[in-house]
Structure formats: structure tokens, C-alpha cells
mmCIF entry with sequence, helices, sheets and N, C-alpha, C, O atoms, coordinates in Angstrom:
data_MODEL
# 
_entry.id   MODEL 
# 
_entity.id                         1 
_entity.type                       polymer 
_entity.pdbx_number_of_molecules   1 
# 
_entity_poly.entity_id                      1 
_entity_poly.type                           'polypeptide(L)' 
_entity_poly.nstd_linkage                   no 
_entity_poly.nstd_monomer                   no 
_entity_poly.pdbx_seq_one_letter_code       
;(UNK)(UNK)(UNK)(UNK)(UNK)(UNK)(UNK)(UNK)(UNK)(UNK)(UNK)(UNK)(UNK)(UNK)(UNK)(UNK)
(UNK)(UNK)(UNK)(UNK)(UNK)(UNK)(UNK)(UNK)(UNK)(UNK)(UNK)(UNK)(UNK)(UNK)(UNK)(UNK)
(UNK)(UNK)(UNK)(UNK)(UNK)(UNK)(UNK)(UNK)(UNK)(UNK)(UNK)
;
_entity_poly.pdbx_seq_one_letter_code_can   XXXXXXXXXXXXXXXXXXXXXXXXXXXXXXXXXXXXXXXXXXX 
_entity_poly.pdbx_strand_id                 A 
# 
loop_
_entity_poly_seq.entity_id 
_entity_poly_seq.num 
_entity_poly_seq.mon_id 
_entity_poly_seq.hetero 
1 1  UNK n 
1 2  UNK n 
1 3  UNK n 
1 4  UNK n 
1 5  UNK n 
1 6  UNK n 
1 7  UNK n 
1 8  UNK n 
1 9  UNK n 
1 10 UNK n 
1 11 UNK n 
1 12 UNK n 
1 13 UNK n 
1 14 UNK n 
1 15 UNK n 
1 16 UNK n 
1 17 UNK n 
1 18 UNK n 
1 19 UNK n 
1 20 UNK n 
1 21 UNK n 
1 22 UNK n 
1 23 UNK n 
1 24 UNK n 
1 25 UNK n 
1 26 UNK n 
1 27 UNK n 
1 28 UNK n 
1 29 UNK n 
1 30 UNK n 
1 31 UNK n 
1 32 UNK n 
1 33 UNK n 
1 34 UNK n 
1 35 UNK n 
1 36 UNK n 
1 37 UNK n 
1 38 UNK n 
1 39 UNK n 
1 40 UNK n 
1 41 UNK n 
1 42 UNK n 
1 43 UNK n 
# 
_struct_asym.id          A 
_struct_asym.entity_id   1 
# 
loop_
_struct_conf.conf_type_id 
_struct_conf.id 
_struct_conf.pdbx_PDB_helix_id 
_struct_conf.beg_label_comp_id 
_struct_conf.beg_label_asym_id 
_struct_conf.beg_label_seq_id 
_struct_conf.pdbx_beg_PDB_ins_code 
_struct_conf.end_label_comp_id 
_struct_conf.end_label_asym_id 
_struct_conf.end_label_seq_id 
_struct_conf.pdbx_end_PDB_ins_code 
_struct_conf.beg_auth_comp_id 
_struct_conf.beg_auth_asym_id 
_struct_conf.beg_auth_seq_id 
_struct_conf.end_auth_comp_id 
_struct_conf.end_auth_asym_id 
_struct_conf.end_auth_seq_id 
_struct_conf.pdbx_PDB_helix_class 
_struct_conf.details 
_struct_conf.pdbx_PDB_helix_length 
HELX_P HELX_P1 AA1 UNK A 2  ? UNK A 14 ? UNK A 2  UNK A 14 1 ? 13 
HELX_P HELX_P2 AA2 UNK A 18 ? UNK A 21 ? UNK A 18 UNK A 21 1 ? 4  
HELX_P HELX_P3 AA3 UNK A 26 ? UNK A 33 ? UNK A 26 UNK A 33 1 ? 8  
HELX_P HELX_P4 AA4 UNK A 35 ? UNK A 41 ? UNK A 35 UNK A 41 1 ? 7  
# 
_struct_conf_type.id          HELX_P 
_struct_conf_type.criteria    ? 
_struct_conf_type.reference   ? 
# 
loop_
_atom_site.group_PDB 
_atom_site.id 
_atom_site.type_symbol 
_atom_site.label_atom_id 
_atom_site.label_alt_id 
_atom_site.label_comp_id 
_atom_site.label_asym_id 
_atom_site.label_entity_id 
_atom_site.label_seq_id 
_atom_site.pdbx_PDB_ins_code 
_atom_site.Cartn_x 
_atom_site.Cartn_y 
_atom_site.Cartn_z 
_atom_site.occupancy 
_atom_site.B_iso_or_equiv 
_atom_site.pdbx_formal_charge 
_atom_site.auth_seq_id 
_atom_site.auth_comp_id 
_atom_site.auth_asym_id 
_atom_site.auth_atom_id 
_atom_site.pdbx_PDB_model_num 
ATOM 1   N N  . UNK A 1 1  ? 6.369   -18.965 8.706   1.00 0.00 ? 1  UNK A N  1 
ATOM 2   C CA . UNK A 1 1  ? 5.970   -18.629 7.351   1.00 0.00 ? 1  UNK A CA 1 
ATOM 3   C C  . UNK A 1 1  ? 5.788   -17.118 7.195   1.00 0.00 ? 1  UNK A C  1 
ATOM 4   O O  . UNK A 1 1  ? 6.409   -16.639 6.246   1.00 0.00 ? 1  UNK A O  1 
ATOM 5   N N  . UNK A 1 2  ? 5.211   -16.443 7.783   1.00 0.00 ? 2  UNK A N  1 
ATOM 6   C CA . UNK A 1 2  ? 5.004   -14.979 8.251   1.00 0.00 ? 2  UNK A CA 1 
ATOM 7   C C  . UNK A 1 2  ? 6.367   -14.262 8.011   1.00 0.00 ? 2  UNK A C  1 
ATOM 8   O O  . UNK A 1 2  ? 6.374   -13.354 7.179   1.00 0.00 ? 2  UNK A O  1 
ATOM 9   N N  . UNK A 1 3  ? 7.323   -14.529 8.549   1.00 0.00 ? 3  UNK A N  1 
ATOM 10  C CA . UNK A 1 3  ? 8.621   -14.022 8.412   1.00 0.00 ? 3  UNK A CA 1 
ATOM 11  C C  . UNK A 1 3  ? 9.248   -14.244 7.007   1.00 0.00 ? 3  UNK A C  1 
ATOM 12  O O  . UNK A 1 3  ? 9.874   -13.386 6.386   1.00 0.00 ? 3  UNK A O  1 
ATOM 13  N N  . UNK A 1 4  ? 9.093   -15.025 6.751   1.00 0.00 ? 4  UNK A N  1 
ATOM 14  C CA . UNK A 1 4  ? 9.311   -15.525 4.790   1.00 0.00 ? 4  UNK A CA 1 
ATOM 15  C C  . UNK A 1 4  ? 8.949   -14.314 4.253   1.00 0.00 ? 4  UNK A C  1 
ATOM 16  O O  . UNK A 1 4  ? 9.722   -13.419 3.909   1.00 0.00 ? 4  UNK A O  1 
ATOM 17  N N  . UNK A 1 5  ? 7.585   -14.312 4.182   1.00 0.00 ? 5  UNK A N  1 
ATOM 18  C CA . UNK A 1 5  ? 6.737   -13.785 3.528   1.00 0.00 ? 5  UNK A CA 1 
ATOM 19  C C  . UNK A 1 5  ? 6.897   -12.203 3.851   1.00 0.00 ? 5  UNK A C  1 
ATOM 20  O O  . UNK A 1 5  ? 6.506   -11.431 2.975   1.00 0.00 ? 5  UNK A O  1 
ATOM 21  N N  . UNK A 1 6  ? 7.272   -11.833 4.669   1.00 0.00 ? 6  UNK A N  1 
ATOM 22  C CA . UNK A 1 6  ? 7.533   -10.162 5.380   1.00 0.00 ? 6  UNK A CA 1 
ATOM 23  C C  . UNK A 1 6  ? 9.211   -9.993  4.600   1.00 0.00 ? 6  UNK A C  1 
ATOM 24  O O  . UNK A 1 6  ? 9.462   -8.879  4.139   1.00 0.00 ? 6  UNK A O  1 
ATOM 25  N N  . UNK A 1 7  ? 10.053  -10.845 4.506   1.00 0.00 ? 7  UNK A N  1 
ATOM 26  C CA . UNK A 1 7  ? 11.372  -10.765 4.031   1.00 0.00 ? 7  UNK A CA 1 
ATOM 27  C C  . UNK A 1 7  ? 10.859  -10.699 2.313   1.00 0.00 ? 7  UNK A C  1 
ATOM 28  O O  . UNK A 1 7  ? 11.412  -9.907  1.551   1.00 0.00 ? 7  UNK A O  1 
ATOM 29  N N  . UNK A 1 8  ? 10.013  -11.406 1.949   1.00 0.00 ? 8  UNK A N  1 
ATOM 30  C CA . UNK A 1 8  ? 9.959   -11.341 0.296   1.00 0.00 ? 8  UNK A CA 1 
ATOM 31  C C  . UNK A 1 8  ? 10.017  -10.059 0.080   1.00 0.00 ? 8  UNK A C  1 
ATOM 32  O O  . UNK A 1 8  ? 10.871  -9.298  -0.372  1.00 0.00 ? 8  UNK A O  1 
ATOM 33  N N  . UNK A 1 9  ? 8.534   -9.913  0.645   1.00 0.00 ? 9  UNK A N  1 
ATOM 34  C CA . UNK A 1 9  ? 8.214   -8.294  0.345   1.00 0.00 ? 9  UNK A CA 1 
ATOM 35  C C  . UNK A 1 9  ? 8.686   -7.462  0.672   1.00 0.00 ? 9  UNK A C  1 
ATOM 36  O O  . UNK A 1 9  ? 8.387   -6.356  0.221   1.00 0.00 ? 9  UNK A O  1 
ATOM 37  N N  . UNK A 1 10 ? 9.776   -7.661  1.742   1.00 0.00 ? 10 UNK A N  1 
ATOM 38  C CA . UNK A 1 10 ? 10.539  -5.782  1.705   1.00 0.00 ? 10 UNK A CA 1 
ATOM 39  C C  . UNK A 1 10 ? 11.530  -5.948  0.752   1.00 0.00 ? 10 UNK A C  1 
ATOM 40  O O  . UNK A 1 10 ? 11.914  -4.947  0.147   1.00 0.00 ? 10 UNK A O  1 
ATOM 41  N N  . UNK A 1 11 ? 12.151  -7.344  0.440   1.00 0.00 ? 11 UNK A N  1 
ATOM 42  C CA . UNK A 1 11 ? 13.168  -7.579  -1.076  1.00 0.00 ? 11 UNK A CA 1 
ATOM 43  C C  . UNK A 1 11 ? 12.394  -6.756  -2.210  1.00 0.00 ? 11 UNK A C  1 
ATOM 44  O O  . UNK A 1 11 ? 12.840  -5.812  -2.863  1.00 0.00 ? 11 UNK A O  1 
ATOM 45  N N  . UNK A 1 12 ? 11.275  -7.273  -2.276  1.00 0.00 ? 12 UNK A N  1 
ATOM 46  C CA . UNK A 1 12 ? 10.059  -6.483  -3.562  1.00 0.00 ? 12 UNK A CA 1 
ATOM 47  C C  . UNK A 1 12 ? 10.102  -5.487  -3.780  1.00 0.00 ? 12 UNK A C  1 
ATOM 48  O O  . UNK A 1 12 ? 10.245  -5.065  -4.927  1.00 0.00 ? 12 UNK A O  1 
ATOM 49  N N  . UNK A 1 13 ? 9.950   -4.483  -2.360  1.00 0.00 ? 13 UNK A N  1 
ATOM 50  C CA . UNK A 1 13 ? 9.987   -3.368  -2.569  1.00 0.00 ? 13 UNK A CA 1 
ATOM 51  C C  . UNK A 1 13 ? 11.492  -2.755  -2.650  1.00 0.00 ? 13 UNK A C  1 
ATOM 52  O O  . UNK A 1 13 ? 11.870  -1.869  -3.416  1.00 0.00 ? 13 UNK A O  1 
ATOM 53  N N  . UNK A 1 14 ? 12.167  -3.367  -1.782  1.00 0.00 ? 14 UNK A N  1 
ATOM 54  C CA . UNK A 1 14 ? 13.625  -2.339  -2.499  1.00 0.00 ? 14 UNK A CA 1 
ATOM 55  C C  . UNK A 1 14 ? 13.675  -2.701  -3.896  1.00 0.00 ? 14 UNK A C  1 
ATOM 56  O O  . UNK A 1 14 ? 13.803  -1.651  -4.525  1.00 0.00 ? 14 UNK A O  1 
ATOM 57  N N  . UNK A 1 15 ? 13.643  -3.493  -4.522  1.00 0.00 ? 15 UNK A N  1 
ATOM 58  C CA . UNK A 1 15 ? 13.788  -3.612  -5.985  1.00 0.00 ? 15 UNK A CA 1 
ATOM 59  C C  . UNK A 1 15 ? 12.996  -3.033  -7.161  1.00 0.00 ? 15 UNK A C  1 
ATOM 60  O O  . UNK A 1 15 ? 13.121  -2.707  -8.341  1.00 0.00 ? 15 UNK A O  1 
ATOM 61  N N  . UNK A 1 16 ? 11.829  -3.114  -5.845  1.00 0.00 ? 16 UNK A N  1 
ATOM 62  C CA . UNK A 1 16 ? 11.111  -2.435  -7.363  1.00 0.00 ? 16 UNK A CA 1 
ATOM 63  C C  . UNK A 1 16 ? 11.229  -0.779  -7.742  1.00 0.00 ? 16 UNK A C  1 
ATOM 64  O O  . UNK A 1 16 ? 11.928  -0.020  -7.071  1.00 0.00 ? 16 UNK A O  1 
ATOM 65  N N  . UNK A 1 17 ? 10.342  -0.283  -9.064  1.00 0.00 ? 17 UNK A N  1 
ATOM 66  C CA . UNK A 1 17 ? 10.691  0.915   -9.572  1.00 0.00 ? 17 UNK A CA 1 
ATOM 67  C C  . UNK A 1 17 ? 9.677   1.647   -8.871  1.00 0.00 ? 17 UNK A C  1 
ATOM 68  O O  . UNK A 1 17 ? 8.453   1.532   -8.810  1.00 0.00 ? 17 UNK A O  1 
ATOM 69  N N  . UNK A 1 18 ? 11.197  3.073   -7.938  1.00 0.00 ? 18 UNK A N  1 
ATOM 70  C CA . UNK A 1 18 ? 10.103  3.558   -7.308  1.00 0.00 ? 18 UNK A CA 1 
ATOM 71  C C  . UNK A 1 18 ? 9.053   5.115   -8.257  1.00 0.00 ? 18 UNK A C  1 
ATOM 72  O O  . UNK A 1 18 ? 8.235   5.899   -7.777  1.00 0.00 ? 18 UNK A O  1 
ATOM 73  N N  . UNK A 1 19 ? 9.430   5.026   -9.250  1.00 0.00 ? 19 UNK A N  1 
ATOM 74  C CA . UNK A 1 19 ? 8.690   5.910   -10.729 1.00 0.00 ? 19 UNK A CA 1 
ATOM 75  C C  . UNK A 1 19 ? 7.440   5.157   -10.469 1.00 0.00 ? 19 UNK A C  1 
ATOM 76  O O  . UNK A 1 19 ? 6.416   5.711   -10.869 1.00 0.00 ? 19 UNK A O  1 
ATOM 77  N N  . UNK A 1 20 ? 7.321   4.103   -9.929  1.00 0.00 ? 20 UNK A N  1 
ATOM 78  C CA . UNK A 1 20 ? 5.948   3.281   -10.566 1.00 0.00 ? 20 UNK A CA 1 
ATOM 79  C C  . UNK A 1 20 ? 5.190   3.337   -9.502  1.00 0.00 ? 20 UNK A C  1 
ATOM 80  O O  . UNK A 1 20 ? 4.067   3.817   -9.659  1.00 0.00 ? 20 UNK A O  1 
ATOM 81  N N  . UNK A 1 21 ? 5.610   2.842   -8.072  1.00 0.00 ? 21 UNK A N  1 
ATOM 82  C CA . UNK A 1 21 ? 5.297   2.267   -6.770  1.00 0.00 ? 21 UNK A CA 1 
ATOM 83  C C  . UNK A 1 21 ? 4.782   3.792   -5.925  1.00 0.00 ? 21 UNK A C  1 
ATOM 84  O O  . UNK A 1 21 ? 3.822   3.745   -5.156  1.00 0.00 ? 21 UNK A O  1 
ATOM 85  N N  . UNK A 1 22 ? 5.388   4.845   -6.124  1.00 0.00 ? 22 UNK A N  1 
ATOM 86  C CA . UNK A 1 22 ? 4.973   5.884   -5.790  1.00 0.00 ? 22 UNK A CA 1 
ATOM 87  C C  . UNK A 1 22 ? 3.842   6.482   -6.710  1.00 0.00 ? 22 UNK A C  1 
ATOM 88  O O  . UNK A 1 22 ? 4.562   7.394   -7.117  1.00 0.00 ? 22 UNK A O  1 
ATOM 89  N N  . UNK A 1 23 ? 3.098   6.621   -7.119  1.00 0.00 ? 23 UNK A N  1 
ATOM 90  C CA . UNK A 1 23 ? 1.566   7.408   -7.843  1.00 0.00 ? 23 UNK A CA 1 
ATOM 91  C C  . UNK A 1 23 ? 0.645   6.156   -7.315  1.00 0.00 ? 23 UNK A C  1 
ATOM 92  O O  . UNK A 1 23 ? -0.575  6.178   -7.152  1.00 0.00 ? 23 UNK A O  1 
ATOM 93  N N  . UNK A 1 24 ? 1.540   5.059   -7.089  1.00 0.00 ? 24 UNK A N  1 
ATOM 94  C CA . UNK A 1 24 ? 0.191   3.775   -6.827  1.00 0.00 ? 24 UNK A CA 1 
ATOM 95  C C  . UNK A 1 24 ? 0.188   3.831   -5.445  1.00 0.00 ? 24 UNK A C  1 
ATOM 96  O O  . UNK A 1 24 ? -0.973  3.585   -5.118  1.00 0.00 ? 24 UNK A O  1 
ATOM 97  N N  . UNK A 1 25 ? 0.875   4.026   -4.430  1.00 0.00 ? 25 UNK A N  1 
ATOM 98  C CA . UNK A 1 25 ? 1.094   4.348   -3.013  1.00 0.00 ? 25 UNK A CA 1 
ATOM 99  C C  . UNK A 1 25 ? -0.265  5.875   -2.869  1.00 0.00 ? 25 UNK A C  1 
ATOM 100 O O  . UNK A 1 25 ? -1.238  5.995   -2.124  1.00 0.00 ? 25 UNK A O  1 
ATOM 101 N N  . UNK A 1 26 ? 0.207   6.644   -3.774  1.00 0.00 ? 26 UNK A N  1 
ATOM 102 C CA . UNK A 1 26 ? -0.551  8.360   -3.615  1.00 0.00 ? 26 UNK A CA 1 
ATOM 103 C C  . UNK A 1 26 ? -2.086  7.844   -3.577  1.00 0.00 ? 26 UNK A C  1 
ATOM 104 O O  . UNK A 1 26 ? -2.963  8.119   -2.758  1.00 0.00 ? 26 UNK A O  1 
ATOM 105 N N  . UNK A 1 27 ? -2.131  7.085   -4.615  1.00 0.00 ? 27 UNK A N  1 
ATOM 106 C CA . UNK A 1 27 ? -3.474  6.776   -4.977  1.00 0.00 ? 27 UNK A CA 1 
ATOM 107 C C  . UNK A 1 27 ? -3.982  5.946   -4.397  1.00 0.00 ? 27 UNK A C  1 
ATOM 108 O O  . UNK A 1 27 ? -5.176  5.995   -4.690  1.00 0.00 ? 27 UNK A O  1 
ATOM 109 N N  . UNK A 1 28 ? -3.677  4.667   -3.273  1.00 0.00 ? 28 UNK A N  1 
ATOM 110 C CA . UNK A 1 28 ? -3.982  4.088   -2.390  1.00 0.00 ? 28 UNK A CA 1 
ATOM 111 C C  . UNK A 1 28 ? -4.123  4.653   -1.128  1.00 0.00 ? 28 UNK A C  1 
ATOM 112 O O  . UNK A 1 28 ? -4.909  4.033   -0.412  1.00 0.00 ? 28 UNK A O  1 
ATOM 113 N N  . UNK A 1 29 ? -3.592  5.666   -0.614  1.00 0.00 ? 29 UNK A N  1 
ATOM 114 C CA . UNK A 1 29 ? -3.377  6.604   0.603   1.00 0.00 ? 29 UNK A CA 1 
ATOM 115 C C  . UNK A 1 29 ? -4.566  7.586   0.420   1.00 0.00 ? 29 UNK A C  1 
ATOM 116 O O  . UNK A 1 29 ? -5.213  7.834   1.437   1.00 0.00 ? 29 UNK A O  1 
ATOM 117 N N  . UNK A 1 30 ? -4.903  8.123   -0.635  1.00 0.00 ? 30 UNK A N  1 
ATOM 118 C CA . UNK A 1 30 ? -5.673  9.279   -1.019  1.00 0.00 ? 30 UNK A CA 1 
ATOM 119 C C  . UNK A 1 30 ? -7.109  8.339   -0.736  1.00 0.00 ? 30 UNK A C  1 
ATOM 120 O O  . UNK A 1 30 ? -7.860  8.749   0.149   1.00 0.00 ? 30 UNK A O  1 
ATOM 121 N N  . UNK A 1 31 ? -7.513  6.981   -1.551  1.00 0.00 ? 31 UNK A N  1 
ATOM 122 C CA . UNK A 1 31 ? -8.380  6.483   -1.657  1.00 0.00 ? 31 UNK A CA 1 
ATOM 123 C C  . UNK A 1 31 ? -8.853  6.094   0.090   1.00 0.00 ? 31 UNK A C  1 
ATOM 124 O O  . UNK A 1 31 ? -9.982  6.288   0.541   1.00 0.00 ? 31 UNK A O  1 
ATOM 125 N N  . UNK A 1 32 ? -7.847  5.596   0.764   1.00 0.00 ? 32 UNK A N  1 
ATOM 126 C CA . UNK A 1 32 ? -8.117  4.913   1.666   1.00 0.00 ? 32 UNK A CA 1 
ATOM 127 C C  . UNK A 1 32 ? -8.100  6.046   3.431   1.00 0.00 ? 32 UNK A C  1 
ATOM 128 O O  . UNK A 1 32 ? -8.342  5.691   4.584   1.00 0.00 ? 32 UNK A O  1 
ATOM 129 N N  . UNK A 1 33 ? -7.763  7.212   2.949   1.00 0.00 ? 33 UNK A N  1 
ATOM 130 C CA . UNK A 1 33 ? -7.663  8.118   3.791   1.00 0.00 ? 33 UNK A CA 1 
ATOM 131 C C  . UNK A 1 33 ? -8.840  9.433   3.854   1.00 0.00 ? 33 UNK A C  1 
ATOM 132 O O  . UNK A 1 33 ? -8.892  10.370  4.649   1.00 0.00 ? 33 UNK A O  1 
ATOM 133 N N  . UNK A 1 34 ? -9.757  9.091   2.671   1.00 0.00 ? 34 UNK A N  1 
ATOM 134 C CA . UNK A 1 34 ? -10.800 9.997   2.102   1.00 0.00 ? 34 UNK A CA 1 
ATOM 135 C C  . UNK A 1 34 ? -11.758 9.822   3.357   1.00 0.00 ? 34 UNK A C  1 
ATOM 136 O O  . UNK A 1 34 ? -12.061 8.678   3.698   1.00 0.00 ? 34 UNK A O  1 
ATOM 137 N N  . UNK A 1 35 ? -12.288 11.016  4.117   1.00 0.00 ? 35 UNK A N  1 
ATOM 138 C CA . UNK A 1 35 ? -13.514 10.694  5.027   1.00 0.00 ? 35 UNK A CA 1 
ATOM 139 C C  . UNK A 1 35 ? -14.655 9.898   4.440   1.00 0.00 ? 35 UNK A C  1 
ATOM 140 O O  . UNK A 1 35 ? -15.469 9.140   4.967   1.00 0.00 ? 35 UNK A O  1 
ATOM 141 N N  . UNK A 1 36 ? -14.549 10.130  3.710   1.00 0.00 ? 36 UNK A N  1 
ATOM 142 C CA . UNK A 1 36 ? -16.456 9.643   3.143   1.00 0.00 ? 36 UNK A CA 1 
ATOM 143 C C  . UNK A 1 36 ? -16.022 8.259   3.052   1.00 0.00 ? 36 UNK A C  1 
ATOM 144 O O  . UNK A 1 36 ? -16.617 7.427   3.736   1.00 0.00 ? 36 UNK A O  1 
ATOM 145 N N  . UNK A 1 37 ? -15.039 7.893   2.277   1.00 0.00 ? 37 UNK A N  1 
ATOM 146 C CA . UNK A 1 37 ? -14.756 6.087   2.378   1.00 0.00 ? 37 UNK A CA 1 
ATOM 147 C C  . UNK A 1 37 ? -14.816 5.465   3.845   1.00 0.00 ? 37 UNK A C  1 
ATOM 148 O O  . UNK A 1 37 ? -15.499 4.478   4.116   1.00 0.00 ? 37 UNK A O  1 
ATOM 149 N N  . UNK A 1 38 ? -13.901 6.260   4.898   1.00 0.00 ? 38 UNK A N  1 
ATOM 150 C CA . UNK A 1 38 ? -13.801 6.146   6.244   1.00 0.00 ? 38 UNK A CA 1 
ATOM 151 C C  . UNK A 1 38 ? -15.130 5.718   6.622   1.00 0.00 ? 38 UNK A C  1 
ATOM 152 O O  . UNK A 1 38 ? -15.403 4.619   7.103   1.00 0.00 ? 38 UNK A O  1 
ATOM 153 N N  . UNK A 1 39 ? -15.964 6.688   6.365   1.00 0.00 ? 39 UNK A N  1 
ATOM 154 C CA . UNK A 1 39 ? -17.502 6.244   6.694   1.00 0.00 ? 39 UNK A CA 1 
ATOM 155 C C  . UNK A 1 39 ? -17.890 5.417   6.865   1.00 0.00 ? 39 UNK A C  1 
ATOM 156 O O  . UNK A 1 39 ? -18.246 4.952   7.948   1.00 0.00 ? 39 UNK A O  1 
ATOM 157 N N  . UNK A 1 40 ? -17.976 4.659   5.121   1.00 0.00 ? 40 UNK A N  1 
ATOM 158 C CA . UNK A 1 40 ? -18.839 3.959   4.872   1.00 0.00 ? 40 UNK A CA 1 
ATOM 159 C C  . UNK A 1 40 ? -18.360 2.792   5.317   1.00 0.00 ? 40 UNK A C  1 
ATOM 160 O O  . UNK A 1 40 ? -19.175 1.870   5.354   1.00 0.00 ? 40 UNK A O  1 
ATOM 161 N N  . UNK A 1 41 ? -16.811 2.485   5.808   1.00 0.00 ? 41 UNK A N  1 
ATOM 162 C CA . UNK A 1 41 ? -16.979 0.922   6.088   1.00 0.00 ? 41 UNK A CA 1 
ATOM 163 C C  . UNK A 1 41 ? -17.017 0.924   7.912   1.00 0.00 ? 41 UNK A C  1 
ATOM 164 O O  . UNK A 1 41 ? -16.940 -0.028  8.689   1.00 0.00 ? 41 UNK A O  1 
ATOM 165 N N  . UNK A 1 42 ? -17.145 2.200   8.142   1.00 0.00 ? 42 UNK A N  1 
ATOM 166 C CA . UNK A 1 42 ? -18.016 1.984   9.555   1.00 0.00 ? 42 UNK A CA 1 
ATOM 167 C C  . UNK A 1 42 ? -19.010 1.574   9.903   1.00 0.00 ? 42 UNK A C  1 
ATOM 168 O O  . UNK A 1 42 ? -19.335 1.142   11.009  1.00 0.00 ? 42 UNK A O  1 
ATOM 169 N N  . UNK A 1 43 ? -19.869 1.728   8.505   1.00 0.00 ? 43 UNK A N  1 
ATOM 170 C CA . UNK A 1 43 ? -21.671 1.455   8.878   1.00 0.00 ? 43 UNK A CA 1 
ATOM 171 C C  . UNK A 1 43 ? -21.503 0.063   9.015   1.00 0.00 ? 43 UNK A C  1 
ATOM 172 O O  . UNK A 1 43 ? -22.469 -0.652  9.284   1.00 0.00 ? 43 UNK A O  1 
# 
């Protein structure tokens, strides 16, 4: 099932618009790469 599901989603992503998928990538990377977030789900 794992393999299904890994094949959907790289279909997803070649198809989808990368105008859109890129600022939401920036903004997931930025959010999730911020020290202070890092932090807090250490405590």
C-alpha cells in the first residue's frame, strides 16, 4: 500500500502547478526550519 501511495504523490506533484506549490514549499521550509519552532517541539 505504501508504494501506491508514494507513486500517487510523485504523479501529484509532477502535475501540479509549480506557480502554486513553490511559495507553499518556502513557507513550510521557513516555518519548519525556524530555531525557535525547533525548540519548542524539543521541550
Amino acid at each position: 500500500m505504501g508504494l501506491f501511495q508514494q507513486s500517487v504523490f510523485k504523479k501529484y506533484l509532477k502535475e501540479a502547478d509549480q506557480a502554486i506549490m513553490k511559495p507553499a514549499f518556502e513557507k513550510f521550509a521557513g516555518y519548519f526550519h525556524n530555531p525557535v519552532i525547533q525548540q519548542n517541539y524539543l521541550l
